[in-house]
matplotlib code that plots the C-alpha trace (Angstrom):
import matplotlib.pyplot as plt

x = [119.8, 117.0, 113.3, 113.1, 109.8, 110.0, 112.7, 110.6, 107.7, 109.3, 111.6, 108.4, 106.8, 109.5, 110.5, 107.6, 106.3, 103.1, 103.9, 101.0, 99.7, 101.6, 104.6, 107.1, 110.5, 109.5, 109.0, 112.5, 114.4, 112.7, 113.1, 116.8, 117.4, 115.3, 117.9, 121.1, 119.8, 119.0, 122.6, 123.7, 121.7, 123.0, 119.6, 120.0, 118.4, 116.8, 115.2, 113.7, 112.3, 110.2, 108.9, 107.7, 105.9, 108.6, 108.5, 110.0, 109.5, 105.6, 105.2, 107.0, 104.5, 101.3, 103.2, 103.4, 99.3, 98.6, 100.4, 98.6, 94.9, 95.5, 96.4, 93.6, 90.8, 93.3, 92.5, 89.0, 88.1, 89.2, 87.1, 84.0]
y = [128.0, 128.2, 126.8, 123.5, 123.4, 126.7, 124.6, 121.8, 123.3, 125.2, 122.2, 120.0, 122.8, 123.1, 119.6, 117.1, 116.6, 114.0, 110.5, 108.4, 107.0, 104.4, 105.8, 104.2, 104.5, 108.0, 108.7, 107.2, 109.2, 112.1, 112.1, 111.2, 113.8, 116.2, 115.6, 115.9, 119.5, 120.5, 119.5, 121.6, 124.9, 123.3, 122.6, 119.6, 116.2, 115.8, 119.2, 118.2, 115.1, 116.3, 119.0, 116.5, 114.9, 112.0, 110.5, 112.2, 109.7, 109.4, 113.1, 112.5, 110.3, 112.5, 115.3, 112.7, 111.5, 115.6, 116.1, 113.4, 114.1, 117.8, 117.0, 114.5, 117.6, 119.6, 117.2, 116.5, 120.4, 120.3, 118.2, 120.0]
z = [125.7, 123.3, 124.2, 123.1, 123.2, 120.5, 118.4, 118.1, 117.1, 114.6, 113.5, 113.0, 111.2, 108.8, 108.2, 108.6, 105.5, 105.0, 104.3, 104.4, 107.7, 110.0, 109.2, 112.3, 110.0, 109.1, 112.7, 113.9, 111.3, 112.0, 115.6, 114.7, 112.5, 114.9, 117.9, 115.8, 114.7, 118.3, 119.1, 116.3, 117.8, 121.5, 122.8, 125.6, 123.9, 127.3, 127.1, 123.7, 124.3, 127.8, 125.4, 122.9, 126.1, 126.6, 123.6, 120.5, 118.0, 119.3, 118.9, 115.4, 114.4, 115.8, 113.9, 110.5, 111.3, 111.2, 108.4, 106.0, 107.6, 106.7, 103.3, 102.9, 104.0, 101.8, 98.7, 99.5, 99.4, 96.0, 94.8, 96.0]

ax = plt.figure().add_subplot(projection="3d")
ax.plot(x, y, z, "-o")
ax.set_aspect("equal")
plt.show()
C-alpha cells in the first residue's frame, strides 16, 4: 500500500486550487473527491484521514485557507 500520508500531500498539491476564504462546500467536495481517488490507487480511507490529522475535510479547508493567503502575498508582490 502506498503512504497515505505521501498521497495526500501530493493529491492536495495537485488539486487544491484557491477559492476564497471560508470555503466549507469546497472543503466537503474536496475531501470527497480526495477519498474516492485514494480508493482508486487502493489506499485505506482510514489510513488517509489519520494522515490528514483526523479530519480530512478540516485539513481540506487549512489546505484551501493556504492556498488563497498564498495567492493574496502572490498578488500583493505585484503590485510593489
Amino acid at each position: 500500500m502506498a503512504n497515505p500520508w505521501e498521497f495526500l500531500e501530493a493529491w492536495a498539491r495537485e488539486n487544491v486550487q484557491p477559492s476564497g476564504y471560508n470555503a466549507d462546500g469546497v472543503a466537503k467536495q474536496l475531501a470527497r473527491e480526495c477519498l474516492q481517488a485514494a480508493a482508486r490507487a487502493h489506499i485505506n480511507e482510514a489510513a488517509v484521514i489519520k494522515a490528514a490529522g483526523g479530519n480530512l475535510e478540516t485539513f481540506m479547508l487549512t489546505e484551501l485557507e493556504s492556498a488563497a493567503n498564498q495567492e493574496v502575498n502572490r498578488l500583493a508582490g505585484k503590485r510593489d
